[in-house]
C-alpha positions in Angstrom: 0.0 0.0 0.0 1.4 3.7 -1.0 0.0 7.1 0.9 -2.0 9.2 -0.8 1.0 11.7 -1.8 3.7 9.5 -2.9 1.2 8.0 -5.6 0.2 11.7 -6.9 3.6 12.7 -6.8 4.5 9.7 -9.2 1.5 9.5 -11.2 1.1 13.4 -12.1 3.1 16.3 -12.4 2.0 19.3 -11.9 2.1 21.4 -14.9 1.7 18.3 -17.5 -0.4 15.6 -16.4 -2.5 17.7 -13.6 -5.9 18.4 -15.8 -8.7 20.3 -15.0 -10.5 17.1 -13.5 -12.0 17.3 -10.0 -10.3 15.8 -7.2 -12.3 12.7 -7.2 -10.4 12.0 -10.3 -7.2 11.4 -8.9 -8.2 8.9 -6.4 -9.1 11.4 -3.8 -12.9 11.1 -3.3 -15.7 12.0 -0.6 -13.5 9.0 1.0 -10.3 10.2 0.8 -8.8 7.5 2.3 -9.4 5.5 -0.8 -6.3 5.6 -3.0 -5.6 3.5 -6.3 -3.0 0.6 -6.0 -0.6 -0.7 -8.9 -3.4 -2.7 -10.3 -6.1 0.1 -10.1 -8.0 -1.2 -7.1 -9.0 1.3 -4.8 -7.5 0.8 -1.4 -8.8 1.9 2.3 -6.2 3.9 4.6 -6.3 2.6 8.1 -5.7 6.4 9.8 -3.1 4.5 12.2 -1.1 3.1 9.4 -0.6 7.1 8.0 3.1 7.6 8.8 2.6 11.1 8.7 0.2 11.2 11.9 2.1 8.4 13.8 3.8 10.5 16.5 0.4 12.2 17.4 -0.7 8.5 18.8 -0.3 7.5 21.9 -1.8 4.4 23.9 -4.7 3.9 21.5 -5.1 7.7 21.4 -5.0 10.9 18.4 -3.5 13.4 20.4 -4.9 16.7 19.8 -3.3 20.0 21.6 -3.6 23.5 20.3 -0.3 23.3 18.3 -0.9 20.3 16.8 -4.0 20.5 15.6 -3.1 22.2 12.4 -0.8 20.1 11.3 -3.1 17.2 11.7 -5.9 18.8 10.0 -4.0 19.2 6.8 -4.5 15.4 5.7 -8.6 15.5 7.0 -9.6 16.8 2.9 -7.3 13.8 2.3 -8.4 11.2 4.7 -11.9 12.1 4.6 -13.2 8.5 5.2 -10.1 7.3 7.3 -10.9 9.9 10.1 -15.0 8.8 9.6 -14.1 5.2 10.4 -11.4 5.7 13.0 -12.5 3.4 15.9 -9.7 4.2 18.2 -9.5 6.9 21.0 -9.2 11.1 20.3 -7.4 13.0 23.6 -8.1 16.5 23.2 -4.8 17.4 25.7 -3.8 20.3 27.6 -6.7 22.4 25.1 -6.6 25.7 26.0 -9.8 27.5 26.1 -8.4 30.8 24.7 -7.8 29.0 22.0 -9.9 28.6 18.7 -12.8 26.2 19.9 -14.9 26.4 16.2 -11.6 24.7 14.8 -11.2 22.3 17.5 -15.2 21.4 17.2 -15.1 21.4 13.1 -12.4 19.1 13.3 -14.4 16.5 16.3 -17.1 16.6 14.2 -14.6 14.6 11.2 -15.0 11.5 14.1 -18.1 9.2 14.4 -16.7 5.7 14.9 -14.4 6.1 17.7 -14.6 4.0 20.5 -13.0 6.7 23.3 -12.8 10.2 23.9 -10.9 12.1 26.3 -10.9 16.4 27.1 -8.5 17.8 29.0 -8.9 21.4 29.5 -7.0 24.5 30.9 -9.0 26.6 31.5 -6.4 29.8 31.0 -9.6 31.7 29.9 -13.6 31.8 31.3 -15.3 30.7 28.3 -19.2 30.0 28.9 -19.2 27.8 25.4 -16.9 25.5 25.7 -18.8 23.1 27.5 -21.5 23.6 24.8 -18.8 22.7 22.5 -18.1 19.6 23.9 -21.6 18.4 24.2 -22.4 19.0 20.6 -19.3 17.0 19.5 -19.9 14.3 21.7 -23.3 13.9 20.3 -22.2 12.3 17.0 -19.5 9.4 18.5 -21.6 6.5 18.3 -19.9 3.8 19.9 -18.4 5.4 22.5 -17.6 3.0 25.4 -14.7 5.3 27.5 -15.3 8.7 27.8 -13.5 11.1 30.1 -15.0 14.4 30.6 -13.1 15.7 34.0 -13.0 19.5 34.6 -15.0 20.5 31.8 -17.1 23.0 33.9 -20.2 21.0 32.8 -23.7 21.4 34.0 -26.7 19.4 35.0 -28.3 20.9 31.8 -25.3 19.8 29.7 -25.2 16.4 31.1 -28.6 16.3 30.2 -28.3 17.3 26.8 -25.2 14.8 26.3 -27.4 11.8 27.7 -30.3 12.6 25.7 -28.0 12.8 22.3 -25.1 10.2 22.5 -26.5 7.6 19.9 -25.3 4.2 21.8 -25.8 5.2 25.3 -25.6 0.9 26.0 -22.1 1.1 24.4 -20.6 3.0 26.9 -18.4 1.4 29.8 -16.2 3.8 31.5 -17.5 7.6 32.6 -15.5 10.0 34.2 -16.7 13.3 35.2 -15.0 14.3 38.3 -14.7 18.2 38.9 -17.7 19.6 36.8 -20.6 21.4 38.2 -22.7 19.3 38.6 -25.5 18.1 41.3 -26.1 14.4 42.5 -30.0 15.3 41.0 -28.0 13.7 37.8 -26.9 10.5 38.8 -30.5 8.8 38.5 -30.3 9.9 34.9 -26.8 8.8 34.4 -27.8 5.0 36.1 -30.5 5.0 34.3 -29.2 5.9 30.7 -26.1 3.8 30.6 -27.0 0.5 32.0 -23.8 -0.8 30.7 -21.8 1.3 32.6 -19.1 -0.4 34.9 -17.2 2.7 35.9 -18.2 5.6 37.3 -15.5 8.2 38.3 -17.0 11.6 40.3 -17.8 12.9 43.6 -21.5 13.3 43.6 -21.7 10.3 45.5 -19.6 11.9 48.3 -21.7 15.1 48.2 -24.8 13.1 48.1 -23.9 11.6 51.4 -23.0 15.0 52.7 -26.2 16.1 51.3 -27.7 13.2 53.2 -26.1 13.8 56.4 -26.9 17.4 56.2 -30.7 16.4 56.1 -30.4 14.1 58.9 -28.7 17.1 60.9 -31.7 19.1 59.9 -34.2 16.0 61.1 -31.7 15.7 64.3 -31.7 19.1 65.2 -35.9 19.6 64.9 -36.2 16.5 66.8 -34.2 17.9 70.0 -36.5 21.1 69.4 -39.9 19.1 70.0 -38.1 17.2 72.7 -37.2 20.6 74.3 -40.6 21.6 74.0 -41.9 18.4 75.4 -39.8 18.7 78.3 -41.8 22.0 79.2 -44.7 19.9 80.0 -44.7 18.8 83.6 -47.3 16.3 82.5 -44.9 14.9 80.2 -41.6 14.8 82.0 -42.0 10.8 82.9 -42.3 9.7 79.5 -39.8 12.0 78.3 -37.1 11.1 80.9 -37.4 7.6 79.6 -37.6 8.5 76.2 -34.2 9.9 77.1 -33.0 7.1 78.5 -33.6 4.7 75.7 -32.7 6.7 72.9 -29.2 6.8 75.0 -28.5 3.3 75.2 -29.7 2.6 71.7 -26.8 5.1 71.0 -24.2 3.7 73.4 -24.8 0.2 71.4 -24.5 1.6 68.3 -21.1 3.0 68.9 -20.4 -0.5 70.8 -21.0 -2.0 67.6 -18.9 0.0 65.5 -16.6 0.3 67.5 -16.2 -4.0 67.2 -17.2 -4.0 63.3 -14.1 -1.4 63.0 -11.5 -3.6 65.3 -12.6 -6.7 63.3 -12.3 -5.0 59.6 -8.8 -3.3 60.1 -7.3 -6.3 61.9 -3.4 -4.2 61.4 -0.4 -6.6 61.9 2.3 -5.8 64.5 4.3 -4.8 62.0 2.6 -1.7 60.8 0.9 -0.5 64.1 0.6 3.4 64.7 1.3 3.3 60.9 -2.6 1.9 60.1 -3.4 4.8 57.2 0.2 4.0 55.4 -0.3 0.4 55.4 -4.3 0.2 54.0 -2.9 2.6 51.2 -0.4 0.3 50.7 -1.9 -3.1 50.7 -4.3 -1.4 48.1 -1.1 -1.2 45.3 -2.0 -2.8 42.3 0.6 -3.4 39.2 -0.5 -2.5 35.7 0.9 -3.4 32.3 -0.5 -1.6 30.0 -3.4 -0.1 32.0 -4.4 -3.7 32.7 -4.1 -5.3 36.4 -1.4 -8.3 36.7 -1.3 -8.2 40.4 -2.2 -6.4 43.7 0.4 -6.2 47.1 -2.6 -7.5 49.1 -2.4 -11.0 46.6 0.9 -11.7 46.9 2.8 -9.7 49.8 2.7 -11.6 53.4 1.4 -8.8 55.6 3.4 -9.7 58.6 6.3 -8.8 56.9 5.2 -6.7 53.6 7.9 -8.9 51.6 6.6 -10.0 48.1 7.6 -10.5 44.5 4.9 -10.3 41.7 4.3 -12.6 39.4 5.5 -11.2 36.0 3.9 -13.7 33.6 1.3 -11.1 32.4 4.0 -8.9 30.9 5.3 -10.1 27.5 8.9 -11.2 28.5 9.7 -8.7 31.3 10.5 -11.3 34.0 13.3 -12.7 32.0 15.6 -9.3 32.8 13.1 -7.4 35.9 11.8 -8.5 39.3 9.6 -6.1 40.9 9.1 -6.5 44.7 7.7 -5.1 48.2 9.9 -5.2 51.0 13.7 -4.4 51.1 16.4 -5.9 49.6 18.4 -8.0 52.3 20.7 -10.0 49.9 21.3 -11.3 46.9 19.0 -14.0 44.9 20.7 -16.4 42.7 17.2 -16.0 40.5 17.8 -12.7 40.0 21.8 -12.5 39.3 20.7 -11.1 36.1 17.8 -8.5 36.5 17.3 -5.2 37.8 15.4 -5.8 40.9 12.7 -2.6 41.6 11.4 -2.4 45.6 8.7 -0.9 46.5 9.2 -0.3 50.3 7.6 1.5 53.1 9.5 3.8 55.3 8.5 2.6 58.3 9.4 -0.9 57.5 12.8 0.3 57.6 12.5 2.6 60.1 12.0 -0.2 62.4 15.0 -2.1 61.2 17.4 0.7 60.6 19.9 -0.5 63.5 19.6 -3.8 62.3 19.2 -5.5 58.1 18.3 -2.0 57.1 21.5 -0.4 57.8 22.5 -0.1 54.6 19.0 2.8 54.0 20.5 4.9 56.7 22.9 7.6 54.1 19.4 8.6 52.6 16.9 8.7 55.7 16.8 12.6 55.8 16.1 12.8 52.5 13.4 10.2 52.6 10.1 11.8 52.8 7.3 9.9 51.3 5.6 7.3 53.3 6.4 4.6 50.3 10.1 5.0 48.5 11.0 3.2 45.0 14.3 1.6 44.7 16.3 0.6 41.9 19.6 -1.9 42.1 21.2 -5.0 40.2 20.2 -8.6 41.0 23.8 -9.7 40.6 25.6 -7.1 43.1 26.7 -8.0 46.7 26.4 -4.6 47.9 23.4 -3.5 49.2 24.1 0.0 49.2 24.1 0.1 46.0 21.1 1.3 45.0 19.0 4.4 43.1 15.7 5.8 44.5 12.8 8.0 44.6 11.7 8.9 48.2 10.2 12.2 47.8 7.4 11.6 45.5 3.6 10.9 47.1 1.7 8.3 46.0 -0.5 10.5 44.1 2.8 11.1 41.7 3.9 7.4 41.7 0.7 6.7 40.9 0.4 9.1 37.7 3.8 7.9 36.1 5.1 4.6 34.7 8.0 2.6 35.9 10.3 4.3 33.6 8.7 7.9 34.3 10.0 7.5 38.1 12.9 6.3 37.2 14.6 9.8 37.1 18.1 9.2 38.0 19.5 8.5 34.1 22.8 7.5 35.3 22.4 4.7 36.5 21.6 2.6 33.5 25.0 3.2 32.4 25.9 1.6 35.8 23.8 -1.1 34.9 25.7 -2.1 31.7 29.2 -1.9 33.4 28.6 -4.0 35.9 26.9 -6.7 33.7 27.7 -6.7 29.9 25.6 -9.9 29.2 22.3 -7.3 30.1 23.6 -4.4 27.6 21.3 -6.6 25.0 18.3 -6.2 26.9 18.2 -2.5 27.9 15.8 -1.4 25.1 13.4 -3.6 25.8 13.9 -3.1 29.5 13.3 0.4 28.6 10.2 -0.5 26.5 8.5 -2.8 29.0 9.6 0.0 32.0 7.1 2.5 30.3 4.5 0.3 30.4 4.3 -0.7 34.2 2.9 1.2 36.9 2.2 0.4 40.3 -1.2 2.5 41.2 -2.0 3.2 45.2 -4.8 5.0 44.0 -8.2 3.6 45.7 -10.1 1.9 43.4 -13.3 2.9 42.7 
């Protein structure tokens, strides 16, 4: 299969063989994807096979931002029909809303097969339309199953609008629109509309509790009122005294029975006591290759002693030259003579043994200040001082970046190579298969 321009460029040139035909002539029609092979045959241009729009994909994304929309928009006349049929994902990224938003939504309109869509604004201006603009776009992707709408500055009425006018409402799977304006009146509608849907990312259900427990307040507060004016009545002070009574015990056994449902849920082993909020984040870590889950720390870590190694089977080749494990290194395993080992290690866990088989963390404790650090060493070195980390980062920011992304200390890969020649082979693909692990401590929803 040729592109579009290297077949013009060889069939025609301009100034002799360019005629006063229309466009469709040439091969480039309504579909202009289509373009004639060697044996005449028209041919369809998958959009992700267009070399000249490669490096605006990303992780089954077109990339849109304001400075490269132009460029992609050039090959749309072109590509008519290949940016029709496109079934992949379109990340409108870091759009700014001073900039032109009737290009941005002519060119969203060119999309009606794609399967996910994902804005991410900044606002750098107030612009009242923009969310209009989004709503009217969204309205003609009709097999939408992932669409992430965060911080859009949408309201009720524009969620409305969007679930009465997205064609395949049953299609959709994954919904995230945290930080809009929005109301929990709308989540009904939302349940209601996509019955498919198996994730659900905003707060509305927190500020429908608080909503909740504002009304109960409300009903609490009223209640002590008519009790008050009860209580006026000498007639009525008996019953009210043991009205009193009762409602108190029935209070003093419901916190007796939290207090045992809370004792019996957290169950915190001796090894993480005092540190109970830095230990339930932890045991929540999860390990992701290529957005998909291949393991959790609560799964395979024992939680006496946080020490683990996951099972790397669900990523390609990886655990032929990585390990990845919770805990701290303590020695060196024979299994691993020839991978770089990565820890994932809580500060307290080390804390504890610091005078003891963590001695070798002490050079770095006043610069460790996260509650989990990230360490990076060599399988086949004796030394276990010899390390690289990443202990100021929250969890948040671990969270948000690949394995390679946290990785920030670029010299010790050259390290890596001296010490073991036999691994210089590998370090691309360690590279590759780096940038697409995480390890999420994000709660899950």
């Amino acid at each position: 299969m040729i592109t579009a321009t290297l077949w013009s460029a060889e069939k025609y040139d301009i100034g002799d063989d360019w005629d006063n035909q229309s466009i469709q002539s040439f091969g480039f029609s309504d579909a202009a994807s289509t373009i004639r092979g060697g044996d005449g045959v028209l041919q369809q241009q998958d959009l992700t096979a267009l070399k000249e729009l490669r490096r605006h994909f990303f992780r089954g994304y077109l990339e849109i931002t304001p400075d490269s929309l132009e460029s992609i928009q050039q090959y749309t006349m072109m590509f008519e029909s290949s940016f029709d049929r496109y079934g992949g994902g379109v990340y409108v990224k870091r759009w700014k809303t001073s900039a032109n938003r009737e290009a941005l939504q002519d060119f969203l309109f060119k999309f009606t097969q794609i399967t996910k869509f994902k804005m991410e604004p900044v606002w750098d201006r107030d612009d009242e339309d923009f969310a209009e603009t989004i709503t009217r776009c969204v309205q003609f992707f009709g097999d939408l199953g992932e669409l992430a709408i965060a911080g859009c500055r949408l309201t009720d009425r524009h969620m409305e609008d969007m679930l009465e006018s997205i064609p395949s409402p049953e299609k959709l799977k994954i919904l995230d629109i945290r930080n809009n304006n929005l109301t929990p009146r709308v989540l009904p509608r939302i349940q209601e509309r996509f019955t498919k849907l198996i994730d659900l990312k905003t707060e509305l259900y927190e500020e429908k509790t608080k909503q909740r427990q504002a009304e109960a307040e409300e009903r609490r507060r009223i209640e002590v009122e008519r009790q008050r004016k009860l209580q006026q009545k000498a007639e009525e002070k008996q019953r009210q005294d043991k009205m009193a009574e009762e409602r108190q015990q029935k209070e003093i056994a419901d916190i007796e029975r939290e207090r045992q449902l809370t004792v019996s849920r957290i169950r915190t082993p001796a090894v993480a006591r005092v540190y109970e909020e830095i230990y339930e984040r932890f045991m929540t870590g999860r390990l992701l290759y290529e957005g998909r889950e291949i393991g959790r720390i609560s799964d395979m870590c024992n939680p006496n002693t946080l020490e683990g190694t996951f099972n790397l089977s669900g990523c390609g080749n990886a655990g032929q030259y990585l390990s990845i494990n919770t805990g701290y290194r303590k020695g060196k395993k024979a299994e691993n003579a020839n991978k770089l080992e990565i820890w994932f290690v809580p500060k307290f866990l080390v804390e504890r043994d610091l005078a003891t088989t963590a001695s070798h963390f002490q050079p770095i404790m006043r610069e460790w200040t996260a509650p989990i650090g990230i360490f990076w060493t060599w399988g086949g070195w004796d030394n276990l001082g010899w390390f690289e980390y990443l202990v100021e980062q929250g969890l948040e920011e671990i969270s948000a970046k690949n394995l390679y992304e946290n990785w920030t200390a670029r010299s010790f890969m050259s390290s890596v190579t001296a010490f073991s020649p036999v691994y210089a082979h590998s370090i691309t693909k360690l590279y590759r298969d780096l940038q697409k692990i995480s390890c999420s401590f994000c709660e899950l929803k």
